[in-house]
C-alpha atoms as one frame of an Amber mdcrd trajectory, in Angstrom:
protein
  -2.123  -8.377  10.489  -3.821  -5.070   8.604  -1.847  -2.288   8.594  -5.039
  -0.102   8.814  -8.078  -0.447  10.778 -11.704  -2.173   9.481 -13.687   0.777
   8.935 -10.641   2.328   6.570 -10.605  -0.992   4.780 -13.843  -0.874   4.399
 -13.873   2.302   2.607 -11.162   1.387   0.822 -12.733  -2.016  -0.389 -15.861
   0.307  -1.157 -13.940   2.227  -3.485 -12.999  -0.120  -5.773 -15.427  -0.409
  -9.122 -15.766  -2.988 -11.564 -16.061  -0.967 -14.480 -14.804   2.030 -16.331
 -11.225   1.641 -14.214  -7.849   3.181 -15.726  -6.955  -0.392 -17.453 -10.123
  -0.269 -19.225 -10.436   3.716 -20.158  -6.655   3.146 -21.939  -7.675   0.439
 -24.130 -11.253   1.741 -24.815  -9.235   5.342 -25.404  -6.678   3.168 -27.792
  -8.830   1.340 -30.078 -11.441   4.121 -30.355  -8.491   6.425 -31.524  -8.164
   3.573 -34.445 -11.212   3.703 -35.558 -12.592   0.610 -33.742 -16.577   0.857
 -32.224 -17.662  -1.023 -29.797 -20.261  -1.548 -26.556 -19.237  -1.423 -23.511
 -19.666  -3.888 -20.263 -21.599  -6.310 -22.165 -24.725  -7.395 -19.782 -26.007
 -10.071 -22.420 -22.873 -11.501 -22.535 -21.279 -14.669 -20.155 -18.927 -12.295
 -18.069 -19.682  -8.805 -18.993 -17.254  -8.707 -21.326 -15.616  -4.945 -21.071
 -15.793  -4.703 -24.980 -17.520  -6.086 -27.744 -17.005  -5.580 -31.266 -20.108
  -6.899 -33.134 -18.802  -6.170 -36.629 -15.430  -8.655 -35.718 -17.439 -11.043
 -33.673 -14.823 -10.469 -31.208 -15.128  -9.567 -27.141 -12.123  -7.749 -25.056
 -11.736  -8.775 -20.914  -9.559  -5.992 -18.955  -9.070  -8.336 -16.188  -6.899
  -6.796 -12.709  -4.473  -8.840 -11.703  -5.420  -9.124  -8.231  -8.864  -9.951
  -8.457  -8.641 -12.248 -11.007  -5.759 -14.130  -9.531  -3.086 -13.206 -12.520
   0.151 -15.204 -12.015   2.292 -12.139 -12.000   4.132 -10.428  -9.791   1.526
  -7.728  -9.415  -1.069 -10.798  -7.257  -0.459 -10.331  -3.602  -2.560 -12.512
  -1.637  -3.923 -10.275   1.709  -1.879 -11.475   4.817  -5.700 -11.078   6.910
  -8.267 -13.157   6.513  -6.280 -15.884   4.497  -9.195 -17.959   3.802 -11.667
 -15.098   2.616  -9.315 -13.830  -0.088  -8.605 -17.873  -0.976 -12.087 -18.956
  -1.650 -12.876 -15.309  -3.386  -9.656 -15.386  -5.912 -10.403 -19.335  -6.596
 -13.742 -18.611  -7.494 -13.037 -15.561  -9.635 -10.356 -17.837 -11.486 -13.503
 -21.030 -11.956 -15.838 -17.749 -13.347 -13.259 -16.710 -15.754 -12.727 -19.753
 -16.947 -16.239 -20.858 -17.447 -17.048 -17.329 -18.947 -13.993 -17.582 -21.559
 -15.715 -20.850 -22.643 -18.853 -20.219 -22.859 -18.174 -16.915 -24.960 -16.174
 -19.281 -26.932 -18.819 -21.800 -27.667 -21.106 -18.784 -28.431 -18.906 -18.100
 -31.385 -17.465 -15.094 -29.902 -13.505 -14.443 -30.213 -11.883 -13.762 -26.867
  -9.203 -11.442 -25.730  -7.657 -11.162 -22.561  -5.654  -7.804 -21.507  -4.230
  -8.214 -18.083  -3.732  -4.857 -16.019  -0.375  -6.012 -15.629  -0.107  -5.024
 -19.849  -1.207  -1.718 -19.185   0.996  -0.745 -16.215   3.987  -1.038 -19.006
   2.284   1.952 -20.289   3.461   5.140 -18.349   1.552   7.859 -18.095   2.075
  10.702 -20.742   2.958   7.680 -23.368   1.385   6.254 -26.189  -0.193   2.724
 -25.777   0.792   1.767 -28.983   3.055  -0.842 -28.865  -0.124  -3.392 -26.909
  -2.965  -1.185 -28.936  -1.268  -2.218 -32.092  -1.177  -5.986 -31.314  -4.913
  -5.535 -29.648  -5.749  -4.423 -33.448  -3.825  -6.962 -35.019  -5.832  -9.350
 -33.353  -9.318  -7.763 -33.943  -8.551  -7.569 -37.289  -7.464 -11.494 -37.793
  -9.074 -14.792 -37.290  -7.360 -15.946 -34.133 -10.373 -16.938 -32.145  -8.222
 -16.650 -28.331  -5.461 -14.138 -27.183  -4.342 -12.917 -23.755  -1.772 -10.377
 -23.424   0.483  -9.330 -20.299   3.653  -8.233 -18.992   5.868 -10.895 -19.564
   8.778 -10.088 -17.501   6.283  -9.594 -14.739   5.055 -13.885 -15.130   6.927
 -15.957 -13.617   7.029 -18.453 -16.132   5.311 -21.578 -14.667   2.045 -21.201
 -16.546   1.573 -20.494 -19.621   4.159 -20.111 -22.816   5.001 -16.310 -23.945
   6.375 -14.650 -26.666   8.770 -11.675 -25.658   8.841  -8.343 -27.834  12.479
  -6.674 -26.599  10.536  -3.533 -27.475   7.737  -3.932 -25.437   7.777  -6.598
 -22.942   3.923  -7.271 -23.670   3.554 -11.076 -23.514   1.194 -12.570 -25.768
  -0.657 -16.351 -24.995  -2.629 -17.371 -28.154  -3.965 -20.747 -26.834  -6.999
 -21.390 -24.660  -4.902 -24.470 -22.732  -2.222 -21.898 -21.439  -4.910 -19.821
 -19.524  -7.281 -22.819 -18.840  -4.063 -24.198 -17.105  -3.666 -20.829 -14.903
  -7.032 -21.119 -14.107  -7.814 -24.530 -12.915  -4.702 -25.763 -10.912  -5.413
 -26.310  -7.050  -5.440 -22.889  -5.744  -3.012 -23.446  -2.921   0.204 -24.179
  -5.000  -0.016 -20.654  -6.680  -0.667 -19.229  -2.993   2.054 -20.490  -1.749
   4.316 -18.717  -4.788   2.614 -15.333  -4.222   1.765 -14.879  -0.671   5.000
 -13.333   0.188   6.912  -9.685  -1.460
């Protein structure tokens, strides 16, 4: 059952933009601060990528956690309309995936920040800690990175490396988020669907 009526979910649904939101405005605000240039929300790109960094042949995905079905604590499925919010987060999962590879077989180096990575971030405080390991990356060869809040996962899918300072998890292989991605949608439901 909603808790508030159609017409003020509408809004609310109506509200919500796929670009320029607060995940993406701290990294952008982070790396720029470093010296890093970029373009941002790449049309000419397989999923838009949210940054790309020509000179590093490298591309940067802010992903939310809800709307891209992140295994973290932070993924609520909707109680109404069950099946909408099923078929919507199982096809944003399939897109990801297919955009991740075919960036990848474009030559392109992928990153992956999940919102979840920026919440550990409060406001007022530097984002240095994940804007330092962001850089890291940019500046290396590793050609796939995703980085989240690991004591927010719940530890089924993918492997994760624990900073005590920072709690930012980092995934450096392409099977660990093709694996979150792909398995039948219902089992990670059924983990989620309840606070």
């Amino acid at each position: 059952m909603d808790t508030v009526t159609p017409s003020t979910r509408s809004r609310m649904m109506a509200s919500i933009h796929g670009k320029d939101t607060r995940p993406e405005l701290l990294i952008r605000k982070a790396l720029f601060a470093r010296g890093f240039r970029f373009r941002v929300n790449c049309k000419d790109l397989p999923g838009r990528p949210d940054l790309k960094l020509t000179k590093h042949g490298a591309v940067i995905l802010v992903h939310g956690c809800f709307w891209h079905g992140h295994n973290c604590r932070y993924f609520r499925l909707p109680s109404s309309n069950v099946g909408f919010w099923e078929d919507k987060i199982r096809k944003n999962r399939e897109r990801d995936l297919r955009d991740v590879q075919a960036l990848r077989v474009a030559g392109w180096r992928v990153c992956i920040v999940w919102e979840c990575a920026t919440r550990l971030v409060s406001p007022g405080t530097a984002v240095s800690g994940l804007a330092s390991r962001i850089s890291r990356w940019i500046e290396g060869r590793s050609t796939f990175v995703e980085f989240f809040d690991a004591a927010a996962m719940d530890g089924r899918s993918r492997p994760s490396v624990r900073s005590a300072k920072s709690q930012v998890g980092t995934n450096g292989t392409m099977t660990g988020f093709a694996a979150e991605r792909s398995p039948p949608y219902g089992a990670t439901v059924a983990n989620h669907a309840s606070p």
